[in-house]
LOBA-849266 format. One record per residue (C-alpha): residue in one letter; x, y, z. Coordinates in nm, 2 decimals, padded with zeros to 4 digits. Layout:
+----+--------+--------+--------+
| aa |     xx |     yy |     zz |
+----+--------+--------+--------+
|  A |      X |      Y |      Z |
...
+----+--------+--------+--------+
% end
This chain:
+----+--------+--------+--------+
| aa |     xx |     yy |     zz |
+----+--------+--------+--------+
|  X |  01.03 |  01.74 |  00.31 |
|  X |  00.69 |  01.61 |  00.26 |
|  X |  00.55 |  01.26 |  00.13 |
|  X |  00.26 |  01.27 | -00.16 |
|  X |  00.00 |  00.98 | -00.12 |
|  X | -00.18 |  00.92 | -00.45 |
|  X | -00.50 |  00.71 | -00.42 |
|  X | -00.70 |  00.55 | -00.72 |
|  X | -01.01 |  00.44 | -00.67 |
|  X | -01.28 |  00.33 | -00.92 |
|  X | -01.41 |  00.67 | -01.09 |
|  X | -01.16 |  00.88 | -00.82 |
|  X | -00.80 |  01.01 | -00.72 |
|  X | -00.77 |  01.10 | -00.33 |
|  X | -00.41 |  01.26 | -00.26 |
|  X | -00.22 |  01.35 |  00.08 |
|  X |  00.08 |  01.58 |  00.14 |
|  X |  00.21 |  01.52 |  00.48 |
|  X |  00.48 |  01.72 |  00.61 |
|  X |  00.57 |  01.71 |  00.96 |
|  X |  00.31 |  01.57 |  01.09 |
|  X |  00.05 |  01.78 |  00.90 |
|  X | -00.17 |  01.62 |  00.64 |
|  X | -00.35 |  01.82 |  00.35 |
|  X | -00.59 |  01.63 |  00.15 |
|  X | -00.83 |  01.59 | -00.19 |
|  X | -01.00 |  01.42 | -00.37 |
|  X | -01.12 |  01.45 | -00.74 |
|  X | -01.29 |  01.28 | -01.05 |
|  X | -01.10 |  01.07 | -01.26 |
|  X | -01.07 |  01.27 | -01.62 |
|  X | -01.24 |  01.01 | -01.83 |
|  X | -00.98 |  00.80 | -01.71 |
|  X | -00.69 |  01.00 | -01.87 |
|  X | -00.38 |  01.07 | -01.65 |
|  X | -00.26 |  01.35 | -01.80 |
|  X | -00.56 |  01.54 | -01.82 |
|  X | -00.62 |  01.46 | -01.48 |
|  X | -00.28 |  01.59 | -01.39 |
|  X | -00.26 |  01.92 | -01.60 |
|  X | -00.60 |  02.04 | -01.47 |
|  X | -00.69 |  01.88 | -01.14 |
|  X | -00.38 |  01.80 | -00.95 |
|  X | -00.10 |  02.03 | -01.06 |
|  X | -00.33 |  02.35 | -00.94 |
|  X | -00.40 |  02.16 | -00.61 |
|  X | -00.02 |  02.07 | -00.56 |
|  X |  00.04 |  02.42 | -00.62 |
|  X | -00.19 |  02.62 | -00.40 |
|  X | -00.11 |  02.37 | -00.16 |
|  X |  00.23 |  02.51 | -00.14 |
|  X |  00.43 |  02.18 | -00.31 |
|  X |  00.73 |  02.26 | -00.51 |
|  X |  01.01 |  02.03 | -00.72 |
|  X |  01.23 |  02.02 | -00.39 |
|  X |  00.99 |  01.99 | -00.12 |
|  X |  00.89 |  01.59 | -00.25 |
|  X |  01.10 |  01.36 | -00.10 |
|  X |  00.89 |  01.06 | -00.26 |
|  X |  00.53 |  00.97 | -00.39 |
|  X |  00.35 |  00.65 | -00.26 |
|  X |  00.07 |  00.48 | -00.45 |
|  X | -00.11 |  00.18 | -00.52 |
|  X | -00.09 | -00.09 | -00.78 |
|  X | -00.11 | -00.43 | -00.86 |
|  X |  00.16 | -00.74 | -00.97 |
|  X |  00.20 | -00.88 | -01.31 |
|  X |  00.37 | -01.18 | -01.18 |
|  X |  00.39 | -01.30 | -00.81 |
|  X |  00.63 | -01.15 | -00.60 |
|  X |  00.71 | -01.10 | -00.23 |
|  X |  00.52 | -00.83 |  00.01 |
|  X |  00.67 | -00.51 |  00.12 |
|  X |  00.78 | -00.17 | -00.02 |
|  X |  00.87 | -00.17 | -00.43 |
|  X |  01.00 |  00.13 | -00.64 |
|  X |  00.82 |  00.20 | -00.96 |
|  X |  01.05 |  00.21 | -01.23 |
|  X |  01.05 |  00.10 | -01.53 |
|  X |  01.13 | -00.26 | -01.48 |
|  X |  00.76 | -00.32 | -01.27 |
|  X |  00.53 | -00.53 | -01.41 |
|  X |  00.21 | -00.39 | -01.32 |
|  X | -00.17 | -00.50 | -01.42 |
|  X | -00.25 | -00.24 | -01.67 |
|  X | -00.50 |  00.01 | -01.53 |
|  X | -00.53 | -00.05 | -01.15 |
|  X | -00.43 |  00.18 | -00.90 |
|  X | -00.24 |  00.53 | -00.95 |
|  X |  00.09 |  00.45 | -01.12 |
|  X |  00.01 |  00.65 | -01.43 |
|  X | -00.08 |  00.95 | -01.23 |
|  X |  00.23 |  00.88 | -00.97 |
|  X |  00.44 |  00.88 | -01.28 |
|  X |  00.33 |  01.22 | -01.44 |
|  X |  00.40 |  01.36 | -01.07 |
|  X |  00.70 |  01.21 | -01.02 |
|  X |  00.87 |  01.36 | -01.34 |
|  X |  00.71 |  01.68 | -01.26 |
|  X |  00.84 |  01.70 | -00.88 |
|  X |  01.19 |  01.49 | -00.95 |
|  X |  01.14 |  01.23 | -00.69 |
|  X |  01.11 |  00.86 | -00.65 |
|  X |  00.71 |  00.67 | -00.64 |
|  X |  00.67 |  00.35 | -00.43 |
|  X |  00.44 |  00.12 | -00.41 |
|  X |  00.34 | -00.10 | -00.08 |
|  X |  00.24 | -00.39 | -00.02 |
|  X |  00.12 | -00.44 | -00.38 |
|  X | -00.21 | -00.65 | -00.51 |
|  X | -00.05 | -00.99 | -00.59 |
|  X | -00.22 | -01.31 | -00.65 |
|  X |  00.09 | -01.55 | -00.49 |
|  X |  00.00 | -01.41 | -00.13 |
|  X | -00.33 | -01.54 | -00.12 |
|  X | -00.35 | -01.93 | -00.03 |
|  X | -00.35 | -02.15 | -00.29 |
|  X | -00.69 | -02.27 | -00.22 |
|  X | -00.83 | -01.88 | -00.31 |
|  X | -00.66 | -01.88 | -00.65 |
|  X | -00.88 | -02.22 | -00.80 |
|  X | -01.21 | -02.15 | -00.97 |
|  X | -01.45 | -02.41 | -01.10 |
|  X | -01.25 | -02.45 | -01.44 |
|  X | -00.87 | -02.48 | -01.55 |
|  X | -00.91 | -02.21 | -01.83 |
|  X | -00.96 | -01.94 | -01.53 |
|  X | -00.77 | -01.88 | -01.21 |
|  X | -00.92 | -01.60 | -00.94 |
|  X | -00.70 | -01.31 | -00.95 |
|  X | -00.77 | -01.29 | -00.56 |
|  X | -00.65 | -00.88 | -00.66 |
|  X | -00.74 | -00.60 | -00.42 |
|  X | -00.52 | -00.35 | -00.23 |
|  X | -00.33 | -00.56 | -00.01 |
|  X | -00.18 | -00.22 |  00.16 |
|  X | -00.51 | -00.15 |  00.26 |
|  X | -00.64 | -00.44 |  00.39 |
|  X | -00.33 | -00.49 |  00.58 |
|  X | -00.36 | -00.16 |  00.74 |
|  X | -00.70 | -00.20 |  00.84 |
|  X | -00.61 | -00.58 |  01.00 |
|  X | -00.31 | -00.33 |  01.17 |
|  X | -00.55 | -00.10 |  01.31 |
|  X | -00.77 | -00.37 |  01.41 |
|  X | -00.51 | -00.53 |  01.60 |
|  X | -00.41 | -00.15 |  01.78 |
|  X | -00.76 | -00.17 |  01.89 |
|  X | -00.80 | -00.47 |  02.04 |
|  X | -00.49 | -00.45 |  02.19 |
|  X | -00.29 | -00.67 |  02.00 |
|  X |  00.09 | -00.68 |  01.88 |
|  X |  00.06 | -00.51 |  01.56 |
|  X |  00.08 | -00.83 |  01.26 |
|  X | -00.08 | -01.01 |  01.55 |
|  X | -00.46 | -01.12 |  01.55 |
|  X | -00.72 | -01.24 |  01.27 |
|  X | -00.94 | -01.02 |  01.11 |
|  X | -01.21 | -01.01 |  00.81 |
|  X | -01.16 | -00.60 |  00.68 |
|  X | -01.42 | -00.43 |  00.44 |
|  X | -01.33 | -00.11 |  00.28 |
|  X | -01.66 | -00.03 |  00.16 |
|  X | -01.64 |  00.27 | -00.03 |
|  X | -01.67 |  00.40 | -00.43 |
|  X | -01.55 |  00.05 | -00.49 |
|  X | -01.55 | -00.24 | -00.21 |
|  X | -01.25 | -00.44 | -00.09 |
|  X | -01.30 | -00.73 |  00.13 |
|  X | -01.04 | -00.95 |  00.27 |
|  X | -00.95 | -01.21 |  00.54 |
|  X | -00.62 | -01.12 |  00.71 |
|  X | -00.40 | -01.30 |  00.95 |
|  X | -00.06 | -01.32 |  01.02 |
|  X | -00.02 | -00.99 |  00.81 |
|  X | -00.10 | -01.15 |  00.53 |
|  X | -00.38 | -01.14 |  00.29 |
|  X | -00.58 | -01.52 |  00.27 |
|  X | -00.78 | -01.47 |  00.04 |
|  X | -00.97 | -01.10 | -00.11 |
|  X | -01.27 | -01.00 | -00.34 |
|  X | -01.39 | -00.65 | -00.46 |
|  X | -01.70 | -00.54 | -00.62 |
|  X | -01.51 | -00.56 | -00.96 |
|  X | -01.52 | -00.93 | -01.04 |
|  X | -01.73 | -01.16 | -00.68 |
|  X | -01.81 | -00.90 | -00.44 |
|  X | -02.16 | -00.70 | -00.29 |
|  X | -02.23 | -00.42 | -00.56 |
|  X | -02.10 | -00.09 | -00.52 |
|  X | -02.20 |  00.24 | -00.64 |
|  X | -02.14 |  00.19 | -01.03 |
|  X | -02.03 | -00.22 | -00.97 |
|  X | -02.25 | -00.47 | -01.01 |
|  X | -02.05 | -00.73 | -00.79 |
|  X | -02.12 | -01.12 | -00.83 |
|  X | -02.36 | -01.19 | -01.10 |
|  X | -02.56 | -01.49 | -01.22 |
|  X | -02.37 | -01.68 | -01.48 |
|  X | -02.65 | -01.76 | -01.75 |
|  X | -02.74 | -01.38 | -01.72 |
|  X | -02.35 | -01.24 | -01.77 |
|  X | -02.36 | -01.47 | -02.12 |
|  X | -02.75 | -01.32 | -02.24 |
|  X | -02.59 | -00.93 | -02.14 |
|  X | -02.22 | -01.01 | -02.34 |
|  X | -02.50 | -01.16 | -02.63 |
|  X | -02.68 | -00.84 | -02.59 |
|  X | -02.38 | -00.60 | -02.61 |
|  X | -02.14 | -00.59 | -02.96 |
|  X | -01.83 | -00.60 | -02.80 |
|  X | -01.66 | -00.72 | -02.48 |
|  X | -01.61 | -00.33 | -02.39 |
|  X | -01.99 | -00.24 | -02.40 |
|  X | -02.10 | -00.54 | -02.19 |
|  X | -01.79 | -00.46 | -01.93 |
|  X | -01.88 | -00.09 | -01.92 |
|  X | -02.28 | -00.20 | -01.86 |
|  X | -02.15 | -00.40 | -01.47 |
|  X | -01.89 | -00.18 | -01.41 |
|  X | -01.98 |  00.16 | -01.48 |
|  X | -02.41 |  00.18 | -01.48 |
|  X | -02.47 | -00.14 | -01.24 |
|  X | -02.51 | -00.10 | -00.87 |
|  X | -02.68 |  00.18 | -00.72 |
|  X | -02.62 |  00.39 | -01.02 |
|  X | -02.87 |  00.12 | -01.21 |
|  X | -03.09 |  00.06 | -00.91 |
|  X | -03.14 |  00.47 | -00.82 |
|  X | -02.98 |  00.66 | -01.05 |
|  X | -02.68 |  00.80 | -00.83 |
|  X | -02.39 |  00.93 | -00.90 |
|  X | -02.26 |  00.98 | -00.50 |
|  X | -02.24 |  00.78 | -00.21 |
|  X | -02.37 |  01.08 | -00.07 |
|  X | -02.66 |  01.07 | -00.20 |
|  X | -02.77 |  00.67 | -00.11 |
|  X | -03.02 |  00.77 |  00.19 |
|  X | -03.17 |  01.05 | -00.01 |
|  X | -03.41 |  00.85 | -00.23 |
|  X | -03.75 |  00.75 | -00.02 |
|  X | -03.99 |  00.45 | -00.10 |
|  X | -03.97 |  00.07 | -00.11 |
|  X | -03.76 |  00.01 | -00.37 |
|  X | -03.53 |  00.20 | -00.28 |
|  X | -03.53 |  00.05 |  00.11 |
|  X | -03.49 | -00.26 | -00.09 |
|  X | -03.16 | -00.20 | -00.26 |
|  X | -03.02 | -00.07 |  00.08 |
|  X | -03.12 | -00.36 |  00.24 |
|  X | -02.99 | -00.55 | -00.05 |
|  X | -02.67 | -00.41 |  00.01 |
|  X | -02.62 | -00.49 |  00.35 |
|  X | -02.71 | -00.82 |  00.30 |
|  X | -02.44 | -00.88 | -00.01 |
|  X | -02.19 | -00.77 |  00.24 |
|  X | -02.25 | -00.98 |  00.54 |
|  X | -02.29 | -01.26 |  00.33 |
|  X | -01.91 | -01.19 |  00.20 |
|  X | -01.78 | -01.13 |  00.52 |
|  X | -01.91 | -01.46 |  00.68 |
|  X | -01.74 | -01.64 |  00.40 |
|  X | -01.44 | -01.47 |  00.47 |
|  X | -01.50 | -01.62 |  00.81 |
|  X | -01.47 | -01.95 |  00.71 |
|  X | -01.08 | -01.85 |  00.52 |
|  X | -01.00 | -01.79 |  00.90 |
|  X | -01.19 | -02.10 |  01.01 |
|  X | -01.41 | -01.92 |  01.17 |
|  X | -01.15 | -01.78 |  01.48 |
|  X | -01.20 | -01.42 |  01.40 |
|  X | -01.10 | -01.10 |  01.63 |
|  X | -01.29 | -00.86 |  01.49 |
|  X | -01.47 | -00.73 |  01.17 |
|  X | -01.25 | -00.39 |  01.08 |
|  X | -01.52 | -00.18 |  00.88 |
|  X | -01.40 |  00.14 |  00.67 |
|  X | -01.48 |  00.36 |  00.38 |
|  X | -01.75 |  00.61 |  00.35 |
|  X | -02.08 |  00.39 |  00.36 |
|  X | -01.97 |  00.31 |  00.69 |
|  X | -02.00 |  00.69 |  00.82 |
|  X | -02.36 |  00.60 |  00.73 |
|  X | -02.56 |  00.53 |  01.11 |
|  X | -02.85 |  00.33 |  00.90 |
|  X | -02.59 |  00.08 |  00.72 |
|  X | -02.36 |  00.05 |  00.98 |
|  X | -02.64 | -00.06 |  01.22 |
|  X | -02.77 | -00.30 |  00.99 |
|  X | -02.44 | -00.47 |  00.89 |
|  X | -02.36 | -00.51 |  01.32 |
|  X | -02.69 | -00.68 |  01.32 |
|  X | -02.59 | -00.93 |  01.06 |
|  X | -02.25 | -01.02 |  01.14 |
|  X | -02.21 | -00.95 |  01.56 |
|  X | -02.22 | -01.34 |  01.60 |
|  X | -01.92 | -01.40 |  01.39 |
|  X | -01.66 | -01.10 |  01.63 |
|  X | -01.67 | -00.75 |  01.72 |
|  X | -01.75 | -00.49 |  01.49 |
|  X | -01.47 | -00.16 |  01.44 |
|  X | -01.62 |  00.09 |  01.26 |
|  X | -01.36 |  00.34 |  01.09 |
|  X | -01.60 |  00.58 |  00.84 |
|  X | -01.44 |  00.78 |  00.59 |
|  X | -01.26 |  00.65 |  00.31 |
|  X | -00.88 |  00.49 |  00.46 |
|  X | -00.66 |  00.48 |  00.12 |
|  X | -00.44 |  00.77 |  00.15 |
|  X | -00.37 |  00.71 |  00.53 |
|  X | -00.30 |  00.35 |  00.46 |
|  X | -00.05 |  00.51 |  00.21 |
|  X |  00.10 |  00.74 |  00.43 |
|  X |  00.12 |  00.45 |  00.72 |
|  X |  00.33 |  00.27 |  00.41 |
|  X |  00.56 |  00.57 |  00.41 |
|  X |  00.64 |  00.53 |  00.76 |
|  X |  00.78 |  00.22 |  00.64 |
|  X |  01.01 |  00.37 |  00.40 |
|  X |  01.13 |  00.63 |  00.62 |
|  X |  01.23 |  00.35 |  00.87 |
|  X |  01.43 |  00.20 |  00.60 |
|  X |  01.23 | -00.10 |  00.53 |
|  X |  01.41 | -00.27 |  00.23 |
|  X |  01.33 | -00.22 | -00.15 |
|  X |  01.21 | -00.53 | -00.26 |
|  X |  01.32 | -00.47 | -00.66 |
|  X |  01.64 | -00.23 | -00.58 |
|  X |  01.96 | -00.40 | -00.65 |
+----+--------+--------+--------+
% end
């Protein structure tokens, strides 16, 4: 039987079937954010012509985040998990998981209680850092990290960046997440993310905008290099000639770096190695640049290509072993 990885990420689903060893992959646009539409139209067909029927699921893995702290490792969706409303693929895992009759996990979920304390205090009692990213994928990139320096899987200290549609950053040692930022709320812009902004700015834009929505959508949906040069793709970042837009590249390697020596300090500095991933990586230009910054703080692994669905399936290696539910009595 085979395993279904469902992937959400910013403006995209990426799914997996593996079975046996063979892995059959996708990835598609987010129906303005509706799960069922998304479902009926996009990802039904592909399950279908892909050959995936009711009994050849044994279980769907996904990502998500806590509501309330709890312990790492494997959880099953159902209907007693508290999740943070919109993140990840648990609406889209559950429309699937009716559909094919099988359990949906979730691995190593976002959760602000594994971060150190230190990570969770801002400059103001009235707001905590969520310190939210996926910690599944973090953790597998430390793990893969660690496989390539030749070190004990868990083993080893390492600052990952999945740099991608949305960027996740993270300092992880121990197998453990320290501390983690994405472009959503502190980190470099994205493609449609604005990342860290200036605080006296953020107030004149949520002045600017009638409601909370507008101003959200404005740094979430058209910031980045969607507002800097009009792209819609990833793809399309080296196509665009000039100064300007040399600038905004540059830019963006230099928002990076400047995260991931911060994240150097979480570690105190005694890093392994910087484990790089996600598709701006595959780009020669960027990846180039971004060694030049951040050699002196450790080696530099570069893994291009987007890493969420085989970080899923690693997860589901787990639950074949018999790793134990966390939330199954």
């Amino acid at each position: 039987m085979g395993v279904l990885a469902v992937y959400v990420q910013g403006n995209t689903v990426q799914v997996g079937v593996e079975r046996q060893g063979d892995l059959t992959t996708a990835a598609f646009a987010l129906s303005s954010n509706n799960p069922e539409t998304t479902a009926a139209q996009q990802l039904l067909p592909w399950l279908q012509a892909a050959g995936v029927s009711q009994d050849s699921l044994e279980f769907i893995v996904t990502n998500g985040a806590l509501q309330e702290k709890g312990p790492r490792g494997v959880y099953l969706l159902d209907a007693h998990l508290q999740l943070v409303p919109g993140w990840g693929g648990s609406a889209l895992a559950q429309l699937l998981g009716k559909r094919f009759s099988c359990p949906i996990y979730l691995v190593d979920p976002a959760s602000a209680g594994e971060c150190h304390p230190h990570a969770l205090v801002t400059g103001i009692p009235a707001i905590q850092r969520a310190c939210l990213a996926d910690h599944f994928l973090l953790k597998y990139l430390a793990r893969q990290g660690a496989l390539r320096r030749g070190l004990e899987q868990g083993a080893g200290r390492f600052i990952v960046a999945h740099l991608d549609e949305v960027h996740q950053l993270g300092a992880v040692a121990e197998d453990r997440v320290w501390d983690c930022l994405t472009s959503a709320d502190e980190g470099p812009f994205a493609l449609r993310h604005s990342g860290g902004l200036p605080f006296d700015g953020i107030l004149d834009l949520c002045s600017a905008w009638r409601n909370r929505e507008a101003a959200l959508a404005e740094v979430v949906e058209r910031g980045g290099l969607k507002g800097y040069l009009h792209v819609d793709r990833l793809a399309d970042l080296y196509t665009q000639h000039g100064e300007g837009a040399e600038l905004v590249r540059q830019a963006l390697v230099y928002q990076t770096a400047k995260e991931i020596a911060a994240l150097a300090v979480v570690l105190h500095g005694q890093v392994d190695a910087i484990v790089c991933a996600g598709e701006l990586v595959a780009f020669e230009p960027f990846r180039n640049a971004l060694h030049q910054r951040v050699s002196f703080i450790a080696p530099l692994i570069a893994m291009p290509g987007s890493q969420g669905v085989q970080a899923l399936l690693a997860g589901a290696e787990r639950i074949r072993n018999h790793e134990p539910v966390i939330n199954r009595n």
